[in-house]
C-alpha positions in Angstrom: 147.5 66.2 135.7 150.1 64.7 133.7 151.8 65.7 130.6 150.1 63.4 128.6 146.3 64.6 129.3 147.2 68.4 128.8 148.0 68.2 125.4 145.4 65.8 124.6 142.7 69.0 126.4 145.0 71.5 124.5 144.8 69.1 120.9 140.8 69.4 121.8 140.4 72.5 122.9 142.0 73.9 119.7 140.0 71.6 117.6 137.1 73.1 118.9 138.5 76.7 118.1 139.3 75.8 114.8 135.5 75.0 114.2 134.3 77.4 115.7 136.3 80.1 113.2 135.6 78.0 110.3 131.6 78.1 111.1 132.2 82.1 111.3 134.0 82.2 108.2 131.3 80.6 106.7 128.6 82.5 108.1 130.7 85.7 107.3 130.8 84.3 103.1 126.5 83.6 103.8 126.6 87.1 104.8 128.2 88.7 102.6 126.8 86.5 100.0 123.3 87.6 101.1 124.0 91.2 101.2 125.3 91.2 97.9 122.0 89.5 96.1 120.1 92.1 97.4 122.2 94.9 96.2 122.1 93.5 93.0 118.3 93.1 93.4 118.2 96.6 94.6 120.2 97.4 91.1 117.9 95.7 89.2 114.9 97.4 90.7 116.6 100.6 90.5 117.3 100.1 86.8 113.7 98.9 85.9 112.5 102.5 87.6 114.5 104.1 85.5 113.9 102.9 82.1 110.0 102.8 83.2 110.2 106.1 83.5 112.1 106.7 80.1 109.2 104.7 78.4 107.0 106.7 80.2 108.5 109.8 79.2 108.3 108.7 75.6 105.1 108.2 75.5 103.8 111.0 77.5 106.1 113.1 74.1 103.8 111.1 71.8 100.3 111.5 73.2 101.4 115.5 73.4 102.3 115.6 69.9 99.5 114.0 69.1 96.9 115.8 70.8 97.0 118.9 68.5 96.2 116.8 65.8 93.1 115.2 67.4 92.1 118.9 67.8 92.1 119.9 64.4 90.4 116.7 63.3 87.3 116.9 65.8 87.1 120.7 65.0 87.2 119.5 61.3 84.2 117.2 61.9 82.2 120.0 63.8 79.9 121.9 61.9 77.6 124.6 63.4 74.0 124.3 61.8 71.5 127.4 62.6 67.7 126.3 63.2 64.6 128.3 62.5 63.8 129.0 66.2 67.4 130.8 66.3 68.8 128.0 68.1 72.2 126.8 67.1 73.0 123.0 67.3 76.2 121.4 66.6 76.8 118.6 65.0 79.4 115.7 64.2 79.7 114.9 61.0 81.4 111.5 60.3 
């Protein structure tokens, strides 16, 4: 083989190496690319959970503050009436 043709294979063969790293670079930056979209989906999600659960939280306070009050008001409206037969009905009184 002459001199000539070796370093013509040699130019080709590290042609071929060169694109071959290049492709895996870029594959590697897709990669890494990728993975970091989802972890910032993943953060997102994560961060949605959370203040879902703060809001539910809060509102969960409210309806148990609140509840008391309904008490008092339906007890309010409640009045016990006595019949003749000894019978006692209750009724709701707007």
């Amino acid at each position: 083989m002459k001199k000539k043709d070796q370093i013509a294979m040699d130019a080709e063969y590290a042609r071929k190496l060169q694109e071959e790293e290049e492709s895996l670079a870029q594959d590697k930056d897709a990669q890494a690319t990728d993975s970091k979209e989802e972890m910032e989906k993943e953060e997102e999600e994560i961060i949605k959970s959370i203040n879902e659960t703060l809001a539910q939280k809060a509102v969960k306070r409210r309806r148990l503050r609140e509840q008391p009050k309904e008490a008092e008001d339906l007890k309010k409206q409640l009045e016990v009436v006595a019949d003749e037969d000894d019978d006692v009905f209750v009724e709701a009184t707007p």
